[in-house]
Backbone bond lengths (Angstrom), bond angles and torsions (degrees), N, CA, C in turn:
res aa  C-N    CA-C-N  psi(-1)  N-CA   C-N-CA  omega(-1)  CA-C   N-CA-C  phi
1 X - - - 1.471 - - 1.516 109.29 -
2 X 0.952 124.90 114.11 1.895 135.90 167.44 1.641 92.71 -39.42
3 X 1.577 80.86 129.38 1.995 109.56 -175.15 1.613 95.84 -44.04
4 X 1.281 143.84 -63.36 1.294 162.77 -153.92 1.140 97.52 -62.39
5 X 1.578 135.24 -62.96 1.323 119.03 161.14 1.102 154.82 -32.81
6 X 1.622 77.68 -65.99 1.835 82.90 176.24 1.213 103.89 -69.56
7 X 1.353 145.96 -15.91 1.973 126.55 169.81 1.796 91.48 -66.24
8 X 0.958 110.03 72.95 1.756 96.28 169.99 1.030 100.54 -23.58
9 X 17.091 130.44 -117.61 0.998 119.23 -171.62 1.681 113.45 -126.92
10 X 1.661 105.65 170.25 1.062 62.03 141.92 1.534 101.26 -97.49
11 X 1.927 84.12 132.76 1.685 97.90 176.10 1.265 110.42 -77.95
12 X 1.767 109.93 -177.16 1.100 112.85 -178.64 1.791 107.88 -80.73
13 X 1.631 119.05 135.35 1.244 92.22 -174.49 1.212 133.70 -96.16
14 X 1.373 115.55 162.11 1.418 128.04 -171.96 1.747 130.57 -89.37
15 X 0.830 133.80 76.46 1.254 148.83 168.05 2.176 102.02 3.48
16 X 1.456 105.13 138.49 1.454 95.12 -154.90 1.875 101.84 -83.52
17 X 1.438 99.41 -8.37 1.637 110.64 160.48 1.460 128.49 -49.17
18 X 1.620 95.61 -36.64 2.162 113.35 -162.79 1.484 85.45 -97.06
19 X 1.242 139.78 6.60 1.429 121.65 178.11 1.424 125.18 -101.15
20 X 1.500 114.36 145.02 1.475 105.07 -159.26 1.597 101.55 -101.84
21 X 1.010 126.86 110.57 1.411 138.18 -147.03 1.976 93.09 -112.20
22 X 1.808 110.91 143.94 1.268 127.08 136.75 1.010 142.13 -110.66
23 X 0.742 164.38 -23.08 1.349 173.53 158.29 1.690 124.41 35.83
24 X 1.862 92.52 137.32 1.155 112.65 -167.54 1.774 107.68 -78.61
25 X 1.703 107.47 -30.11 1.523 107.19 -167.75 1.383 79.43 -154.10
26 X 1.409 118.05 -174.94 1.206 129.48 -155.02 1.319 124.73 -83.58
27 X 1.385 166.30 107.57 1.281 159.21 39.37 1.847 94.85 134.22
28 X 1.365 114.63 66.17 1.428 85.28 174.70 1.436 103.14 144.72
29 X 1.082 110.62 141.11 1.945 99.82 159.61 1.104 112.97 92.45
30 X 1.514 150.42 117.34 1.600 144.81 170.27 1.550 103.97 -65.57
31 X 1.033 120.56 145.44 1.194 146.68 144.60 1.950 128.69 0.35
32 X 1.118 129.05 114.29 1.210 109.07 177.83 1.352 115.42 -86.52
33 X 1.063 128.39 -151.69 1.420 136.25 -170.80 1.684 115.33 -64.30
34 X 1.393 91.10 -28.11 1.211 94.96 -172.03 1.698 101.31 -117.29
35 X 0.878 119.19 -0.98 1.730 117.50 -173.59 1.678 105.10 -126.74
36 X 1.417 97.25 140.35 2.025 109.74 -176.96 1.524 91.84 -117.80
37 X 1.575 111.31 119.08 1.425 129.50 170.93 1.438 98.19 -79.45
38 X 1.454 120.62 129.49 1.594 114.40 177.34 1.796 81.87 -133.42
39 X 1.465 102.97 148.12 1.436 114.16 160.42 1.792 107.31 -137.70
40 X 1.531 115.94 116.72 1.072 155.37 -172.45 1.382 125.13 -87.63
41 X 1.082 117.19 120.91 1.953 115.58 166.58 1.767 94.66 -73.32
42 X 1.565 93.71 149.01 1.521 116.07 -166.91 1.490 96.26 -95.87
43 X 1.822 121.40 75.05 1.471 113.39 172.80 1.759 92.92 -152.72
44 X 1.088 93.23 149.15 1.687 97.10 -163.79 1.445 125.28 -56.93
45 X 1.444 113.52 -31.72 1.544 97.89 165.77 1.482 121.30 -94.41
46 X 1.343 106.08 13.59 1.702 108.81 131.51 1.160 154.55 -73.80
47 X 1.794 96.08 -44.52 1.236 109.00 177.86 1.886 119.99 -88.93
48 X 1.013 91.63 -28.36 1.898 114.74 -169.16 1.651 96.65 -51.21
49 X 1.672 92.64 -59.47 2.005 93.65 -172.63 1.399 108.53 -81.84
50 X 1.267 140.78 -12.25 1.246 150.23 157.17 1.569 110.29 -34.85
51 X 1.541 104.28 -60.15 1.498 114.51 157.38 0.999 125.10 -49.24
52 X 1.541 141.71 -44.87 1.303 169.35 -132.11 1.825 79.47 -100.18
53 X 1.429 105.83 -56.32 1.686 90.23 -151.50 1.713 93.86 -88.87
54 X 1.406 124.37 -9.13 1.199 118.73 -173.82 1.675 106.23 -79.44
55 X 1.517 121.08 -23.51 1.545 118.77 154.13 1.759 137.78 -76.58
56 X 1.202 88.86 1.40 1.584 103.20 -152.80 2.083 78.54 -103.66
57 X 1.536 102.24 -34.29 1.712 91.12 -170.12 1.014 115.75 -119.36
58 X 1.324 108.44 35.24 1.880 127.02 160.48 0.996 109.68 -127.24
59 X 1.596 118.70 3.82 1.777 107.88 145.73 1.425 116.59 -80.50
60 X 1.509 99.44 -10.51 1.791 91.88 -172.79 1.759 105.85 -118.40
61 X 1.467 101.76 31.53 1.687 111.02 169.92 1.195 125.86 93.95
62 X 1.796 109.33 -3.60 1.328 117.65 -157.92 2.103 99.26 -94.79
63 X 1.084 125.82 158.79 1.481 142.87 -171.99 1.339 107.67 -113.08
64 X 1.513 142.13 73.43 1.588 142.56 -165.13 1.150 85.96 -103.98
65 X 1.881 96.64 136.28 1.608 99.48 -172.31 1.634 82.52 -151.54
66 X 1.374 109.62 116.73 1.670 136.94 -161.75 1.737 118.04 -106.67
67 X 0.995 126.75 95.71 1.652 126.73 171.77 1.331 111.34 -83.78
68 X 1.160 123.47 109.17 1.383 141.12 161.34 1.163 110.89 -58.13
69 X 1.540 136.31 127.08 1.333 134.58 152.19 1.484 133.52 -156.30
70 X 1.374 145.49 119.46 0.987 157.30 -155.57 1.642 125.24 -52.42
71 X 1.667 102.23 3.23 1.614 93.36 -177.18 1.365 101.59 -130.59
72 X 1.497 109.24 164.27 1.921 107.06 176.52 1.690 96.96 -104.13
73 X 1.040 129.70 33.92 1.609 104.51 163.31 1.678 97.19 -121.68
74 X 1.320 136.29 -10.95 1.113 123.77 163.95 1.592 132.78 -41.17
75 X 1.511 91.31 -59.47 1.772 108.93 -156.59 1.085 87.88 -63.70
76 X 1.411 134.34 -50.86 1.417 110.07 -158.19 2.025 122.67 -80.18
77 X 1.239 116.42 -10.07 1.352 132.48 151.85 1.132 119.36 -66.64
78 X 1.299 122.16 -21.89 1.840 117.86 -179.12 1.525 91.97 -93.36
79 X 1.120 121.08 -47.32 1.274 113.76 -166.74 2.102 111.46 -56.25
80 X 1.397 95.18 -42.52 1.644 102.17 -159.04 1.516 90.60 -72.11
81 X 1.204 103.02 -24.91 1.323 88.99 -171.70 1.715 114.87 -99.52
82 X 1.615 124.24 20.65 1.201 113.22 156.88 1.543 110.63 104.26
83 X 1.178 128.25 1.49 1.332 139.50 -167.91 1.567 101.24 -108.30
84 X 1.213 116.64 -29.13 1.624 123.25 175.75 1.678 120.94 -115.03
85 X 1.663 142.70 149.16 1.004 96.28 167.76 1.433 122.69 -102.97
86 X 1.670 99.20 7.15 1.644 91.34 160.86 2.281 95.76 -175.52
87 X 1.305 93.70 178.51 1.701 92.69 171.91 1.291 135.16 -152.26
88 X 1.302 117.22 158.55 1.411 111.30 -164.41 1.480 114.50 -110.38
89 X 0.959 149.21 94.42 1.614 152.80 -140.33 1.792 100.01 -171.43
90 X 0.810 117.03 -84.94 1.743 128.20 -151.27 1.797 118.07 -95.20
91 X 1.383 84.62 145.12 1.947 89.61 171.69 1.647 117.37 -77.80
92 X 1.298 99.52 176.33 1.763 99.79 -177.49 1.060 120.41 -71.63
93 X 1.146 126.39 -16.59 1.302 122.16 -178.14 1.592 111.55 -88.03
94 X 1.306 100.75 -35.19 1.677 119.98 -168.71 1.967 85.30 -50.98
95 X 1.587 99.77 -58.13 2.118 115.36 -173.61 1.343 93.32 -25.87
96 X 1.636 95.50 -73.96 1.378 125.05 -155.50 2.007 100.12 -33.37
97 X 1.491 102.47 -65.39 1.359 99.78 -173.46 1.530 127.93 -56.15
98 X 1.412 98.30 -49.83 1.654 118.71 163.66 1.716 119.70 -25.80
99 X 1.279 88.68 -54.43 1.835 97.15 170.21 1.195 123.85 -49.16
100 X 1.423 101.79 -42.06 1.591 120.65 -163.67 1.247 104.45 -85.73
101 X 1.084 128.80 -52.25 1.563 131.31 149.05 1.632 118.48 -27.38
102 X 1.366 112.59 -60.08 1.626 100.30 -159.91 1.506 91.41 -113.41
103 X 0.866 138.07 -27.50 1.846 135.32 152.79 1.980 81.87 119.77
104 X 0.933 90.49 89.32 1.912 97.08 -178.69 1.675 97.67 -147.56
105 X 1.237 91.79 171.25 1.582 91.26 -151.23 1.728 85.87 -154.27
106 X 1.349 111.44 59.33 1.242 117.98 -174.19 1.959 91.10 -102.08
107 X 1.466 111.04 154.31 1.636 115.53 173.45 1.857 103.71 -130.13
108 X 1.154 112.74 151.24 1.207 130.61 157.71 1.317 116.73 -36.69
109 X 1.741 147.64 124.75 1.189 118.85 148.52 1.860 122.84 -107.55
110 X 1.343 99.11 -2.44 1.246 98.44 177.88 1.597 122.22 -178.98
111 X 1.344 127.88 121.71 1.415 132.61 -156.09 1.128 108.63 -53.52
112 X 1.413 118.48 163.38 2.419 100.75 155.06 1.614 82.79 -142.24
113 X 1.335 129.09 -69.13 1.593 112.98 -163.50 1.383 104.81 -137.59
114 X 1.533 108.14 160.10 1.933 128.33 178.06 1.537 105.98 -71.46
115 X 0.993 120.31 121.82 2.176 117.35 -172.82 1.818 91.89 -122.73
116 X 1.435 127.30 68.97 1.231 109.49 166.37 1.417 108.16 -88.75
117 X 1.344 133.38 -170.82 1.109 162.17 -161.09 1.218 121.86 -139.50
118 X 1.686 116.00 173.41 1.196 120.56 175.05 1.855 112.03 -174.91
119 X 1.048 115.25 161.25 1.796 113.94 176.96 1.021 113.27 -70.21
120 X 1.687 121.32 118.98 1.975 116.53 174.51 1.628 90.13 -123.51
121 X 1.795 85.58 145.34 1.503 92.41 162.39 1.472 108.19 -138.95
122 X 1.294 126.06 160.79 0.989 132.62 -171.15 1.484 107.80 -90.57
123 X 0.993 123.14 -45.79 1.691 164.89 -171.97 1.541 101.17 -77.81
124 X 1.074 157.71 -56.06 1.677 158.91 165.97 1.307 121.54 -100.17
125 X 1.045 98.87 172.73 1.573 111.76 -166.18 1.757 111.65 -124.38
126 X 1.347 118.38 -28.48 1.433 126.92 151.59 0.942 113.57 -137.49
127 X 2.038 111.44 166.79 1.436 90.82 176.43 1.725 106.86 -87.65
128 X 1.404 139.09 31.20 1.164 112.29 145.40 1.638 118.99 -75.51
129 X 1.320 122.65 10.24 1.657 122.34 -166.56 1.482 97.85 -80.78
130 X 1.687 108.48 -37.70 1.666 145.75 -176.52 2.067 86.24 -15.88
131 X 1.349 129.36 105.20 1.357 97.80 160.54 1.290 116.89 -94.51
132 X 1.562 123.69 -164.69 1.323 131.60 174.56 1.597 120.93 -61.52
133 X 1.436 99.56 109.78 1.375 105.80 165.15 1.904 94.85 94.32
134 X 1.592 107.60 45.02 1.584 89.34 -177.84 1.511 96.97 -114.72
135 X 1.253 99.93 145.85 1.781 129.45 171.71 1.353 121.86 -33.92
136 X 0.930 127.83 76.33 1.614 114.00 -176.54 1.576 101.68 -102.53
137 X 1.494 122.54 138.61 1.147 154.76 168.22 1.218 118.95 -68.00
138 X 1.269 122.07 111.40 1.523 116.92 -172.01 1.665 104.70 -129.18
139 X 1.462 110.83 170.71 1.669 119.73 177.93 1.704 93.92 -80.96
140 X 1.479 129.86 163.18 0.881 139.90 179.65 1.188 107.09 -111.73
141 X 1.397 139.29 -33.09 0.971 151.90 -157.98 1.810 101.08 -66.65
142 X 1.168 141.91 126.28 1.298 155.93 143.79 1.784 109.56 2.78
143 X 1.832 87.46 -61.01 1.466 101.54 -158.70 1.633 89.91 -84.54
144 X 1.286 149.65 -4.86 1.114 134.21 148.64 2.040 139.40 -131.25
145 X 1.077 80.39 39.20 1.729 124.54 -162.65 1.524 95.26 -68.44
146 X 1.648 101.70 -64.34 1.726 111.64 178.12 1.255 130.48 -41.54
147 X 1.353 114.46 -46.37 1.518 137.70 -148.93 1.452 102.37 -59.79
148 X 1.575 118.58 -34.87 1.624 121.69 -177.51 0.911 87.68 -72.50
149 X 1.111 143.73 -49.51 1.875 124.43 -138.89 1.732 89.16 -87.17
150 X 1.355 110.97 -42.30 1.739 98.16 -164.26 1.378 119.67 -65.21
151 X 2.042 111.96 -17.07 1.714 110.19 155.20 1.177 109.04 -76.02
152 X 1.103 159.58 -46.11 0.882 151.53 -91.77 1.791 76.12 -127.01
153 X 1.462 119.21 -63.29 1.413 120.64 -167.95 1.994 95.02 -53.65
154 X 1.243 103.22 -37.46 1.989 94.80 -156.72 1.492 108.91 -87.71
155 X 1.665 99.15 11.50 1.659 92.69 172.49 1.551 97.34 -122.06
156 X 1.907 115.35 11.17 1.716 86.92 169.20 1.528 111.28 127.80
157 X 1.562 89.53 -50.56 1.950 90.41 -169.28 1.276 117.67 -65.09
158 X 1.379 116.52 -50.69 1.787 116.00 176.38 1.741 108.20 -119.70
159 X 1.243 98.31 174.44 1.344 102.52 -151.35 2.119 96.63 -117.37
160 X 0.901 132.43 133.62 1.503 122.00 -176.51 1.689 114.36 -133.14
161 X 1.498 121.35 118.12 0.763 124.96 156.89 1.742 131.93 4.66
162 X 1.332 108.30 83.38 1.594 115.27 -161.75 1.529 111.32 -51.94
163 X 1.605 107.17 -49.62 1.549 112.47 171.77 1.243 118.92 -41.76
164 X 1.092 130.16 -29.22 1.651 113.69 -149.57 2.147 83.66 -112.76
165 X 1.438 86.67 133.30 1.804 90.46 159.95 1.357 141.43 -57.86
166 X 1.321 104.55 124.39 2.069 94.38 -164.85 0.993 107.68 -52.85
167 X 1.306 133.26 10.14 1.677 95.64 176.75 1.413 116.82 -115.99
168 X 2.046 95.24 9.39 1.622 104.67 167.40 1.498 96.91 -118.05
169 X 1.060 106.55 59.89 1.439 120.35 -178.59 2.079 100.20 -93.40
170 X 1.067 107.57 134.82 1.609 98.40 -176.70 1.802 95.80 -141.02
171 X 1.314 115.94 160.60 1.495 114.46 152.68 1.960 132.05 -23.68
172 X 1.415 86.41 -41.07 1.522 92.95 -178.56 1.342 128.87 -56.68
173 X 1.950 92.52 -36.89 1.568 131.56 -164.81 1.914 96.75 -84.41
174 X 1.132 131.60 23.85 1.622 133.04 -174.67 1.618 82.05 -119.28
175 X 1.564 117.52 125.79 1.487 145.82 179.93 1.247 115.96 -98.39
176 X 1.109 107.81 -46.28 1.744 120.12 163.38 1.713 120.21 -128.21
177 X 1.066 136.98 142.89 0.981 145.24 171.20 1.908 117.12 -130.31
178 X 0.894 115.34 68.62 1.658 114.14 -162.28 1.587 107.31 -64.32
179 X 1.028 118.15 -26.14 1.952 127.95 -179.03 1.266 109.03 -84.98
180 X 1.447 117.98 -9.41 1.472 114.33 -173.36 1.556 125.03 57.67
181 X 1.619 105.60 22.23 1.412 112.77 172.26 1.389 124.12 -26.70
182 X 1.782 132.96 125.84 0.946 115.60 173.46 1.669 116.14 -110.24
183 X 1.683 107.00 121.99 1.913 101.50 -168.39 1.372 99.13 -92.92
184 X 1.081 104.19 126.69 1.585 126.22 177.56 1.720 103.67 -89.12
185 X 0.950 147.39 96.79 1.435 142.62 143.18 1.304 135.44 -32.82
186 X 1.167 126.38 87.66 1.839 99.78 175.98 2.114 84.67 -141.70
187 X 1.139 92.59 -158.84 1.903 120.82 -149.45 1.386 75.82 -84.57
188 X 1.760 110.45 143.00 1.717 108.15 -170.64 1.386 96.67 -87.60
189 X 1.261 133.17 -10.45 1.371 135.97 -173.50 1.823 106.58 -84.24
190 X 1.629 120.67 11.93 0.959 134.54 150.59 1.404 147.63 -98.52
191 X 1.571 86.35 -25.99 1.927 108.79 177.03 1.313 99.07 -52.54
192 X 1.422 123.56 -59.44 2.001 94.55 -151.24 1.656 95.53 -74.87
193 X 1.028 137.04 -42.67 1.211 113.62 169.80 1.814 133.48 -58.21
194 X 1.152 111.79 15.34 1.417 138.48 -176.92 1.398 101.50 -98.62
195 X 1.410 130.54 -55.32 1.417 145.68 -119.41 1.885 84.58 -71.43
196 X 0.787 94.98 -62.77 2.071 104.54 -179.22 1.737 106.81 -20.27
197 X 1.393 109.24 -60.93 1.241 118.53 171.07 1.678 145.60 -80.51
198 X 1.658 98.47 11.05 1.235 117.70 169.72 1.146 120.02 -143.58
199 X 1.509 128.19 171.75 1.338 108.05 -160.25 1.478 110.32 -97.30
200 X 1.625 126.79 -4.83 1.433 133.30 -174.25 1.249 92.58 -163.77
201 X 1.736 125.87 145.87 1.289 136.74 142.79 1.352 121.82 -138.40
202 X 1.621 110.17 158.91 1.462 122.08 -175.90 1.421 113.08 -72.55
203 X 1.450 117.21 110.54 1.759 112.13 175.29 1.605 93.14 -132.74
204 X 1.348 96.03 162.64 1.485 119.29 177.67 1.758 102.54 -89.93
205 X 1.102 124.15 162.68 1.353 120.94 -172.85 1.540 102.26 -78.69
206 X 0.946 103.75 -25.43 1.812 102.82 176.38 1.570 121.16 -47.07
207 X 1.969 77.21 -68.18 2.449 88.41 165.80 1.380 107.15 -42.88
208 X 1.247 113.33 -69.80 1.404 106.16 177.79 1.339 136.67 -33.67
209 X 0.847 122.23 -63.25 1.683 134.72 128.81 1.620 105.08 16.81
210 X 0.777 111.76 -120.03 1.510 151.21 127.81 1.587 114.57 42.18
211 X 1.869 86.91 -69.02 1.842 84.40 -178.87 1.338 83.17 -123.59
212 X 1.323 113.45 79.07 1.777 136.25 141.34 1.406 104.12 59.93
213 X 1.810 126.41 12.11 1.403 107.05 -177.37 1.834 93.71 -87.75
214 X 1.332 103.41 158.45 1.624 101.76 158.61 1.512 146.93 -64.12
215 X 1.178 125.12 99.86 1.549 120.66 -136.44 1.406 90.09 -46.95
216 X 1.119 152.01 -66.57 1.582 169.07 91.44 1.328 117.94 67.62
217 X 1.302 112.71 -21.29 1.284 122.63 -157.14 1.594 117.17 -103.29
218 X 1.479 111.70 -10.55 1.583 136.96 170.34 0.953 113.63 -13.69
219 X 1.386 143.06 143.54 1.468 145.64 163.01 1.476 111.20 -56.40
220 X 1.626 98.54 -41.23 1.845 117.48 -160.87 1.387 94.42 -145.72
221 X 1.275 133.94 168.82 1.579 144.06 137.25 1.465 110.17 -139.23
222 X 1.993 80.27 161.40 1.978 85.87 -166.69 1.485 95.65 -71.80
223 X 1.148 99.99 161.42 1.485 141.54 175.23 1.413 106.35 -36.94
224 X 1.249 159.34 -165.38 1.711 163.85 172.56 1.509 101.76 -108.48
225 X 1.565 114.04 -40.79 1.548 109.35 -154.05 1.714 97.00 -87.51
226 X 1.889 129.33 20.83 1.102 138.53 -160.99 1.745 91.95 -110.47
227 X 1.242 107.56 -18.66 1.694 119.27 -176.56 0.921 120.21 -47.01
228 X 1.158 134.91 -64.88 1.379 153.32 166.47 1.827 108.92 -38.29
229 X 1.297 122.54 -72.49 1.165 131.60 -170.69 1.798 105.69 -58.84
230 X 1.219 139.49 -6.62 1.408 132.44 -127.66 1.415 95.99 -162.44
231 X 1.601 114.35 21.50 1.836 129.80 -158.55 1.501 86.96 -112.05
232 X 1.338 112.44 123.22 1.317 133.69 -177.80 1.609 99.58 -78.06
233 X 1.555 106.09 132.77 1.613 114.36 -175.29 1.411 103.35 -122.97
234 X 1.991 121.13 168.89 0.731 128.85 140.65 1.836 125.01 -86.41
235 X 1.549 131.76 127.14 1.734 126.86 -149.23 0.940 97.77 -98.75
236 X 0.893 136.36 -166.86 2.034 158.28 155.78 1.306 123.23 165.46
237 X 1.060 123.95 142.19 1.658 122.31 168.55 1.357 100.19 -47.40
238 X 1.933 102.64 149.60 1.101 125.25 -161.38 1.769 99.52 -61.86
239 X 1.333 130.66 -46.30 1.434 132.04 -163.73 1.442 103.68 -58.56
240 X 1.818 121.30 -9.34 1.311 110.80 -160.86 2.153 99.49 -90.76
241 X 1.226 98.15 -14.66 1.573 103.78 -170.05 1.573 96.76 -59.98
242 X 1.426 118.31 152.90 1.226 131.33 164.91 1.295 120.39 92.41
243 X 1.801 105.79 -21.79 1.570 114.57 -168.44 1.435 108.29 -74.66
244 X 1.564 114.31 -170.28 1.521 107.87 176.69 1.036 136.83 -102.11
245 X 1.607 107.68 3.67 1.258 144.71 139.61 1.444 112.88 -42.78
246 X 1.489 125.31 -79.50 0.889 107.66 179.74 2.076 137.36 -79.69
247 X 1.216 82.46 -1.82 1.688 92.93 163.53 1.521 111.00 -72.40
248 X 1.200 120.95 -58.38 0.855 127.21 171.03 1.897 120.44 -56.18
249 X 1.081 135.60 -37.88 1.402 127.79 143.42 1.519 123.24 -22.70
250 X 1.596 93.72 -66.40 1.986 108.75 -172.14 1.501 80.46 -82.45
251 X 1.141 157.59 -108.83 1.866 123.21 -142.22 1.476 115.09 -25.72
252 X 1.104 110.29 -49.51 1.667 107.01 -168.56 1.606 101.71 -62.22
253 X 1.434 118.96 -55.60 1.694 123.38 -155.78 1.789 101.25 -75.76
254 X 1.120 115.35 -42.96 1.612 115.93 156.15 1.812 125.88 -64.15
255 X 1.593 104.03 27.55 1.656 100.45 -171.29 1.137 102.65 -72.09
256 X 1.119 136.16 170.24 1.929 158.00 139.69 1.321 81.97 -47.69
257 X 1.174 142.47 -30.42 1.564 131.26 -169.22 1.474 102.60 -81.06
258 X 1.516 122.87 -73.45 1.522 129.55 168.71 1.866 91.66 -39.55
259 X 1.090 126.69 -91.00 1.604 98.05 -154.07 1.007 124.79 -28.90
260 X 1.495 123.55 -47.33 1.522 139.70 -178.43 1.720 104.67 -48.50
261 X 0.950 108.32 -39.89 1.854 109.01 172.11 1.585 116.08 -66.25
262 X 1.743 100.66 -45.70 1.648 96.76 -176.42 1.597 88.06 -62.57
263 X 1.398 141.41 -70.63 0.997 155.96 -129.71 1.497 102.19 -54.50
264 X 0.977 111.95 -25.59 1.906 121.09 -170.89 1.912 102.51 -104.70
265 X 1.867 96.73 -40.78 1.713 89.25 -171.46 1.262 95.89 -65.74
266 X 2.149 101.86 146.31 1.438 108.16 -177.87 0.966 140.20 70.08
267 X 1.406 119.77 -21.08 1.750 145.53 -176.95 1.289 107.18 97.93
268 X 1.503 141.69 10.99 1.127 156.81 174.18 1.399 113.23 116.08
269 X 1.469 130.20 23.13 1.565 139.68 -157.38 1.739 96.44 -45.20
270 X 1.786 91.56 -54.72 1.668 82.23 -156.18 1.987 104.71 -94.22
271 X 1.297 105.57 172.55 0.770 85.75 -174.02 1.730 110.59 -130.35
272 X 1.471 123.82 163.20 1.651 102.26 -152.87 1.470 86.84 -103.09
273 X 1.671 105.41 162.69 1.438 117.79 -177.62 1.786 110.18 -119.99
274 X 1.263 108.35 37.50 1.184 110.27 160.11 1.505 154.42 4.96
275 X 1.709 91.67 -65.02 1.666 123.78 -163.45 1.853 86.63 -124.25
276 X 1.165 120.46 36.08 1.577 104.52 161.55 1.644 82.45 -92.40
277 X 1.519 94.33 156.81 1.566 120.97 140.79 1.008 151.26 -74.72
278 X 1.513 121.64 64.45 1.594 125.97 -151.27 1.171 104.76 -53.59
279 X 1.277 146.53 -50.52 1.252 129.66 -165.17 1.686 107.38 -43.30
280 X 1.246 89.93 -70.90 1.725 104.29 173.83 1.438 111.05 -50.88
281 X 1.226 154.84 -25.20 1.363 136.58 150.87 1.160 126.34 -68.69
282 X 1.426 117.84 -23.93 1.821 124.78 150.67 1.126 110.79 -17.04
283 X 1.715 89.47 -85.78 1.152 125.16 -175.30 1.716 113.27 -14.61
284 X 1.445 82.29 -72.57 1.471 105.85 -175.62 1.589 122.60 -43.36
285 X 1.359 101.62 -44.91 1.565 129.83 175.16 1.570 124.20 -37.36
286 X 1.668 97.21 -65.55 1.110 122.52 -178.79 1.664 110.30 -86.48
287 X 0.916 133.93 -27.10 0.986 132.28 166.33 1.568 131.77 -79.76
288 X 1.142 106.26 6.05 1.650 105.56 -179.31 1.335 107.76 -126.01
289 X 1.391 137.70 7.87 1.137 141.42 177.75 1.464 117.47 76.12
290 X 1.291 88.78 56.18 1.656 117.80 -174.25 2.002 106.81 -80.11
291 X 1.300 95.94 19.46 1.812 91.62 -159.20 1.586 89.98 -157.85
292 X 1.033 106.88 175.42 2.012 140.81 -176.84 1.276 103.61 -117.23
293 X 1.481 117.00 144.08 1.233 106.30 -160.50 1.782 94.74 -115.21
């Protein structure tokens, strides 16, 4: 499968009342000595190896106790604030922005898989089919807001503000628009169920995945050199890196066991990022104007 393929907000937030919660252990509280509080988005190559590592580290004494929940502005507020001891939901850039947004000072400690994206429509077949003035569906979220405009600019149709960095790329930042594209914004955990009623939307190959479209089947996909920036992590406050907590996390979530799961989910769609160097993609992150100020 061509590299590009197979890689198939911040939302508005949700009050910790409106959230539809599972949970493995109880609601709250980091971890003691012997127990790792993880809080999780409720989608399978979150939750599936979550399991994976919650057997893998109660053979070796450890107590993983996992909250499932359906939104991305939670995890990272429970966590900073001490109720979790860290979570698995979001890419680096998504962190990166999040911080900057709510003034958090959460870091990466360790990669698990590549979540790019691409344009699906239900309704066309390329985007030259795209007519004048059609609806496209986009993430709202900051940390993945850009990603339409930067296909959309590198195959031609609209034109975007060269100065400003794609990944603070916004509606405003489109210079020309000759089709009169119209970007619809809403919560990306709405697009594929959107897609019926518009003529293109932004999904990650995962959604796609997911609700039965073909990850494969994209109008467009991002670029390869978007890989790196767009690598789904496990987070935690900075004091949590190094501990044995979190070593013990990245052995388990990097098992021969977890690959063996990506390796089958999907037929192997996504693909795991293992052997990146988080420090060095930090790095990278924050330093290139990976965020809105």
């Amino acid at each position: 499968m061509n590299a590009s393929r197979r890689h198939a907000g911040t939302a508005a937030v949700i009050s910790a009342s409106a959230l539809a919660l599972t949970s493995c252990g109880l609601f709250g509280g980091a971890g003691d000595e012997e127990t790792i509080t993880l809080i999780v988005t409720e989608s399978a190559p979150f939750q599936d190896p979550t399991e994976i590592v919650q057997d893998l580290l109660e053979e070796e004494g450890w107590n993983v106790e996992a909250t499932y929940v359906n939104d991305w502005v939670r995890p990272n507020h429970a966590v900073s604030d001490g109720e979790f001891d860290a979570n698995y939901f979001q890419h680096l850039v998504y962190l990166h922005q999040f911080n900057q947004d709510h003034d958090l000072d959460l870091v990466p400690i360790f990669a698990v898989y590549e979540a790019p994206a691409g344009i699906y429509s239900t309704q066309h077949d390329s985007l030259e089919d795209l007519p004048e003035g059609a609806d496209i569906a986009i993430s709202v979220d900051p940390g993945n807001n850009w990603r339409t405009f930067r296909m959309l600019a590198e195959e031609g149709l609209i034109e975007i503000d060269e100065e400003v960095p794609y990944t603070q790329l916004t509606q405003d930042h489109v210079t020309s628009n000759p089709q009169n594209f119209n970007f619809i914004e809403m919560e990306a955990q709405q697009i594929p169920q959107s897609l019926d009623s518009v003529d293109a939307g932004w999904l990650v190959q995962r959604m796609a995945a997911e609700n039965d479209i073909a990850p494969d089947s994209a109008l467009t996909f991002e670029e390869d050199l978007l890989t790196l920036p767009i690598t789904i992590v496990v987070a935690a406050p900075e004091e949590f890196r190094g501990t044995e907590k979190a070593e013990a996390l990245q052995r388990a979530y990097q098992s021969p066991e977890v690959q063996a799961w990506f390796d089958e989910y999907l037929d192997g769609a996504i693909s795991t990022a293992f052997d990146v160097d988080i420090d060095e993609a930090w790095e990278n992150v924050t330093s290139e104007g990976f965020a809105t100020d």
